[in-house]
C-alpha positions in Angstrom: 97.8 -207.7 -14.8 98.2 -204.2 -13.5 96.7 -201.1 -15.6 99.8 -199.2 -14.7 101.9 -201.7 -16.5 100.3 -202.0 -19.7 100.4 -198.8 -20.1 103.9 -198.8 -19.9 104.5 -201.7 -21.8 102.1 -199.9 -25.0 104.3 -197.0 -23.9 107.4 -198.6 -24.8 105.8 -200.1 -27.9 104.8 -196.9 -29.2 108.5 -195.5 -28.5 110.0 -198.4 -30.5 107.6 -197.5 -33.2 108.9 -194.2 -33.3 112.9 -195.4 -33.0 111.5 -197.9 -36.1 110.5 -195.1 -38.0 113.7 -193.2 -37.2 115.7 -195.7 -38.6 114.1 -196.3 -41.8 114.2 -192.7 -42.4 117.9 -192.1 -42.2 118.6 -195.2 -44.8 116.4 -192.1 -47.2 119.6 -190.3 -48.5 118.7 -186.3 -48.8 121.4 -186.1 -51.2 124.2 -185.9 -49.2 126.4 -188.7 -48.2 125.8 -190.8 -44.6 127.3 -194.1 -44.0 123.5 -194.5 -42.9 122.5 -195.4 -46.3 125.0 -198.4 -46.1 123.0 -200.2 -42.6 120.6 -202.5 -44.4 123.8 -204.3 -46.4 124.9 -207.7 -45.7 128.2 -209.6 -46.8 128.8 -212.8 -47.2 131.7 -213.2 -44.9 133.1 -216.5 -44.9 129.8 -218.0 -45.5 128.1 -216.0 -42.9 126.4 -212.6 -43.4 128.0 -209.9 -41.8 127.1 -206.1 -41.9 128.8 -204.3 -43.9 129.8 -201.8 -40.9 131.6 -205.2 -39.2 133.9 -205.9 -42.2 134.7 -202.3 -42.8 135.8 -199.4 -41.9 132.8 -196.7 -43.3 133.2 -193.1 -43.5 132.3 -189.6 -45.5 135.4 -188.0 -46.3 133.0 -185.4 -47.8 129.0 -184.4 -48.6 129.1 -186.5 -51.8 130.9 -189.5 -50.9 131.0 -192.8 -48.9 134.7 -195.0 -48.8 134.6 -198.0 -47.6 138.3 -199.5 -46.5 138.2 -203.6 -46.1 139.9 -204.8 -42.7 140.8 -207.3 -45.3 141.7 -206.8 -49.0 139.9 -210.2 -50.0 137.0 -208.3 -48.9 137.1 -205.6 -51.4 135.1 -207.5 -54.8 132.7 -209.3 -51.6 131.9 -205.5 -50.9 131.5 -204.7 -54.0 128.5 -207.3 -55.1 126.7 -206.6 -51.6 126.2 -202.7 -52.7 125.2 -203.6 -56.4 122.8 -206.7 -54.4 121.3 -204.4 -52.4 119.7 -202.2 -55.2 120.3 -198.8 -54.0 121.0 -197.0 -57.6 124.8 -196.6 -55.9 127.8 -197.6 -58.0 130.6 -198.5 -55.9 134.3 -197.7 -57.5 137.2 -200.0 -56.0 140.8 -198.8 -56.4 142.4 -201.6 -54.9 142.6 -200.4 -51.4 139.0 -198.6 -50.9 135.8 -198.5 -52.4 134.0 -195.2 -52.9 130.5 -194.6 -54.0 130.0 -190.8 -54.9 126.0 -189.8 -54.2 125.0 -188.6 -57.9 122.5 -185.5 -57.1 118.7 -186.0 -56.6 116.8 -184.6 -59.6 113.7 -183.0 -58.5 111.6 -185.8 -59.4 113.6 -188.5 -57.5 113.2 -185.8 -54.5 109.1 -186.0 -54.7 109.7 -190.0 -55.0 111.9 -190.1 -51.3 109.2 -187.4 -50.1 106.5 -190.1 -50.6 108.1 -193.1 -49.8 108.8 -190.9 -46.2 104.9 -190.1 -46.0 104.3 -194.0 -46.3 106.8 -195.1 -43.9 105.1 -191.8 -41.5 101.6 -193.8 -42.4 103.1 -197.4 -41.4 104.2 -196.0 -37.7 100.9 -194.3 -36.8 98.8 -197.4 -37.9 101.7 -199.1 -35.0 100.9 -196.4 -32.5 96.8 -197.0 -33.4 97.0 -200.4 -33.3 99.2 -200.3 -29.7 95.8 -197.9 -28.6 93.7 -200.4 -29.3 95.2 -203.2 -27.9 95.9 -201.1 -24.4 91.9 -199.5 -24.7 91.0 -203.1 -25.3 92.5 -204.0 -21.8 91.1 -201.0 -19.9 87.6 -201.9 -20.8 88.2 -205.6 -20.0 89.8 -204.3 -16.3 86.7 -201.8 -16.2 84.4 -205.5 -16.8 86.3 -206.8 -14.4 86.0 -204.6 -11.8 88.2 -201.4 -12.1 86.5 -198.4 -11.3 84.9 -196.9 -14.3 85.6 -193.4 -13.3 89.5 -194.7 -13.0 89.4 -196.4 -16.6 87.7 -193.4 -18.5 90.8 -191.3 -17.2 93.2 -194.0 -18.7 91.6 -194.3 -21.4 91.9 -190.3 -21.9 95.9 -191.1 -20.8 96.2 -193.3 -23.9 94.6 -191.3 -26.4 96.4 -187.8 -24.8 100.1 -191.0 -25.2 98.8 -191.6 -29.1 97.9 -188.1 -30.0 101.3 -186.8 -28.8 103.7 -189.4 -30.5 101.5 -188.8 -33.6 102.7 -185.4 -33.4 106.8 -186.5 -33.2 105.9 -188.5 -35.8 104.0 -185.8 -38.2 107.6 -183.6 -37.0 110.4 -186.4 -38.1 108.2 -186.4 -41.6 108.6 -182.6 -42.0 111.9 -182.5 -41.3 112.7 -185.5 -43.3 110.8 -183.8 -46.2 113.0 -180.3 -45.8 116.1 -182.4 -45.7 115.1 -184.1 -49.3 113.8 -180.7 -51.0 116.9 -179.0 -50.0 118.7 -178.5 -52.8 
């Protein structure tokens, strides 16, 4: 297999990494309302789980709340167990028609909480992108074995390290912006 390649391929590793980590940070609510916090929340539709998102319409009327509006009413108590299921400390309020869930505050020690449980998810994607280095530094030293030039595999393996050390850095920036978000009061 071609050098060039697997470089691309740990490339494209390390991106999804970074998308991963994206992702679970935006299900960290900062105190305001986003439909975001709803993604991880499955209902049983029929027997089948469904996101929430496909069996409702979701949006933030305003900064401290989420309504939820059923395409179907039958849906409305279903809705209801899924948010209380998935343990998020959200207490959703039906009225027949919608279901709201109003975001309480974040007392300053919930904030630290959220700001560590950011650091560890930040910790979890650059053991990814370390681990993706190894694999793709592994390779490059078995090419070299195998005949590569040495000179050649030296400056990929600089390329690598150069790929790692710079999504470290997006990821050391989505943390501290993450954190301001959460502090914000």
């Amino acid at each position: 297999m071609n050098i060039e390649n697997i470089v691309v391929e740990g490339t494209e590793k390390m991106n999804k990494s970074i998308d991963h980590l994206k992702s679970e940070l935006s299900k960290i609510r900062a105190g305001r309302a986003n439909v975001g916090m709803l993604d991880g929340i499955m209902v049983d539709y029929y027997n089948t789980p469904t996101k929430l998102s496909q069996v409702a319409n979701l949006s933030t009327p305003d900064s401290k709340t989420i309504s939820m509006q059923p395409w179907e009413k039958g849906m409305l108590a279903v809705i209801e167990q899924a948010i209380f299921a998935a343990n998020l400390g959200l207490t959703p309020m039906n009225d027949g028609e919608f279901i709201r869930i109003s975001i309480p505050p974040l007392t300053e020690e919930r904030r630290k909480e959220l700001v560590k449980q950011c650091k560890g998810l930040a910790e979890e994607a650059k053991v990814g992108l370390r681990n993706e280095r190894s694999k793709l530094m592994q390779v490059i030293k078995q090419e070299v074995k195998d005949g590569y030039p040495e000179d050649m595999g030296k400056k990929r393996e600089t390329e690598v390290q150069n790929l790692t050390n710079s999504f470290g850095v997006v990821v050391d920036k989505l943390i501290v912006a993450k954190e301001a978000d959460i502090m914000k009061v």
